[in-house]
C-alpha positions as CSV (number, residue, x, y, z in Angstrom):
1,X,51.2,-47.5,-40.6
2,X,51.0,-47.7,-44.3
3,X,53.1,-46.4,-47.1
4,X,52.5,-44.9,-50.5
5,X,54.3,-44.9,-53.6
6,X,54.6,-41.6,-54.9
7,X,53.2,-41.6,-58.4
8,X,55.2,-40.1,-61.5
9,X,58.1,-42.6,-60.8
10,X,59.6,-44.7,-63.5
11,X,60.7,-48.5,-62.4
12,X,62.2,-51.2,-63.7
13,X,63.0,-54.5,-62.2
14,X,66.9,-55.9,-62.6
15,X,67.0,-59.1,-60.5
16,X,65.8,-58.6,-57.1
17,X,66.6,-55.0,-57.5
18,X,64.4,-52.1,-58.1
19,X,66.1,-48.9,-60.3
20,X,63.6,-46.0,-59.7
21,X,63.6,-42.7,-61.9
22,X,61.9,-39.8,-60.5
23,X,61.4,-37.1,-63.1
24,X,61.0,-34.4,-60.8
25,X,64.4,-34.5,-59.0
26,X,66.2,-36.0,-61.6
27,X,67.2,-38.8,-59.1
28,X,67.7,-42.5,-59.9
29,X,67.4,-44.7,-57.0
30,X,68.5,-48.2,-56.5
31,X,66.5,-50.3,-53.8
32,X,68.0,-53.7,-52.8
33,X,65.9,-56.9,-52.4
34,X,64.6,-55.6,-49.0
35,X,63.8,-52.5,-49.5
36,X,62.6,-53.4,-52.9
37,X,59.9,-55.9,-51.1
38,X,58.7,-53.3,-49.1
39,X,58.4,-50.7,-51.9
40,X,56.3,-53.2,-53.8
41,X,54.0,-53.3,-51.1
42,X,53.5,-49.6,-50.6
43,X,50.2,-49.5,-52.1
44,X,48.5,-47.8,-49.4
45,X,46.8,-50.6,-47.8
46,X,49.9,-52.9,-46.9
47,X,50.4,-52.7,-43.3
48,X,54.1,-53.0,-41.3
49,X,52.9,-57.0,-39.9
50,X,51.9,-57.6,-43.6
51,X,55.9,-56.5,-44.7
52,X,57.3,-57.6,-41.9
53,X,55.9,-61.4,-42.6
54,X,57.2,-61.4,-45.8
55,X,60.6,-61.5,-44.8
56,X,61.7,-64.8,-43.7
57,X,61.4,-65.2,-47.8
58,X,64.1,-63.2,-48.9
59,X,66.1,-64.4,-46.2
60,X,65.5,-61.9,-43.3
61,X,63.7,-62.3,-40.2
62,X,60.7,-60.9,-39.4
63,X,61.9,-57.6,-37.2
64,X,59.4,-54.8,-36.9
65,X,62.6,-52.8,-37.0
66,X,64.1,-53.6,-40.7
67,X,61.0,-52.6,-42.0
68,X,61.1,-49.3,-40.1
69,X,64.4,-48.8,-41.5
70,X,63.2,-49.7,-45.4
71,X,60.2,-47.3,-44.8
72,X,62.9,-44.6,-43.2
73,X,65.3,-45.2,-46.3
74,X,62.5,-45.2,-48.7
75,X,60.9,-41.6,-46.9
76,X,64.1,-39.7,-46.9
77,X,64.1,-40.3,-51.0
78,X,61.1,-39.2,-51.5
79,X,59.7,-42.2,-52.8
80,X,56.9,-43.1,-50.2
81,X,54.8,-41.3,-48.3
82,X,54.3,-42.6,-44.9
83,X,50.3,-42.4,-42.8
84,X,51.0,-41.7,-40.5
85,X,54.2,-39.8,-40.6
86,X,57.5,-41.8,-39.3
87,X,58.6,-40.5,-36.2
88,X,63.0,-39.7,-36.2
89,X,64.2,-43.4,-36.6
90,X,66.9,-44.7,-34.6
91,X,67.4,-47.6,-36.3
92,X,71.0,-47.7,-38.2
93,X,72.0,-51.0,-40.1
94,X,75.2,-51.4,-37.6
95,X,72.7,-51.9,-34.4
96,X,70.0,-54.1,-36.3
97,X,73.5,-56.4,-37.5
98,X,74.3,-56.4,-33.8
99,X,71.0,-57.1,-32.5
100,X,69.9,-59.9,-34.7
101,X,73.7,-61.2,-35.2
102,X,73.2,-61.6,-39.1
103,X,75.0,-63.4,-41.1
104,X,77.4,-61.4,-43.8
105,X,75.2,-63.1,-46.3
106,X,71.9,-61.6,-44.3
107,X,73.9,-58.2,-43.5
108,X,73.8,-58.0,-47.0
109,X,69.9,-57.9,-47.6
110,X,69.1,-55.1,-44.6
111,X,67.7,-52.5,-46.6
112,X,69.6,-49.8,-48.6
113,X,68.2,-46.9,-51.1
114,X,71.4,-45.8,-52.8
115,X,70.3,-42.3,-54.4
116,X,72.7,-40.6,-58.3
117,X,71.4,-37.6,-59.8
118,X,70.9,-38.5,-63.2
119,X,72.7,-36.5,-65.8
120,X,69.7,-35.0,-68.7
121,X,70.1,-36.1,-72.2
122,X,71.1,-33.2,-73.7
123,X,73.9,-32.6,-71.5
124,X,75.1,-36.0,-71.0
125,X,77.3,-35.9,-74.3
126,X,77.7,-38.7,-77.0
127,X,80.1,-41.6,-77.2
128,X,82.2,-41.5,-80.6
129,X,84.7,-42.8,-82.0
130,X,87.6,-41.0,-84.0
131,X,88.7,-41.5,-87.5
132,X,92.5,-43.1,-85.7
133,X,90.3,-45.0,-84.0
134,X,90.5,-43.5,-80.4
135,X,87.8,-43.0,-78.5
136,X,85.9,-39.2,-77.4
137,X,83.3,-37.9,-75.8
138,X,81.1,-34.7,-77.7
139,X,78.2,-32.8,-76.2
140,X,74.9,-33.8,-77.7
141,X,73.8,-31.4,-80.6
């Protein structure tokens, strides 16, 4: 099984963190260290084993089963495309915390693709400030 990026999509690294912009949808996605790794290595010819090996290096062992979830979370956003298709996953972060009896600290790196609509720029408004020196908000012009 092997993912794909989807192309169009505008990234940018913050830490271990991934924020991705999709113009189409608007959407702005942020991907933790986890699901970041694995979205790094959806280039179409990174297997599961080949994700799943890397890891032990961010602190996670290597379970076939966070790696289904990353490729799950990263699916339902529309950010990857998965060959073949993912099957209904059952995996849930509460039974892989269970399961492997992570650490808080660990619990904290299973994968997670937080999803915001992103506001356009026209209608997002412009910060000003008032001549008594209180603060407003005005619509773009």
């Amino acid at each position: 099984m092997v993912g794909i990026r989807k192309s169009g999509l505008t990234i940018e690294r913050i830490d271990s963190e991934l924020l991705v912009f999709d113009p189409e949808t608007d959407e702005v996605h942020s991907l933790n260290e986890s699901s970041a790794l694995v979205f790094d290595m959806c280039d179409g010819s990174s297997t599961t084993e080949e994700m799943r090996a890397r890891l032990p290096e961010i602190g996670l062992p290597a379970d076939p089963e966070i790696i289904e979830l990353a490729l799950a979370e990263l699916d339902e956003a529309s950010l990857i495309e998965v060959q073949p298709a993912l099957a209904a996953s059952n995996v849930t972060r509460r039974t892989l915390t269970r399961r492997l009896g992570l650490s808080a600290v660990a619990v904290a790196l299973i994968p997670v693709v937080e999803t915001i609509l992103a506001q356009p720029a026209a209608a997002a408004g412009s910060f000003l400030t008032t001549p008594a020196g209180t603060s407003g908000t005005t619509a773009a012009p």
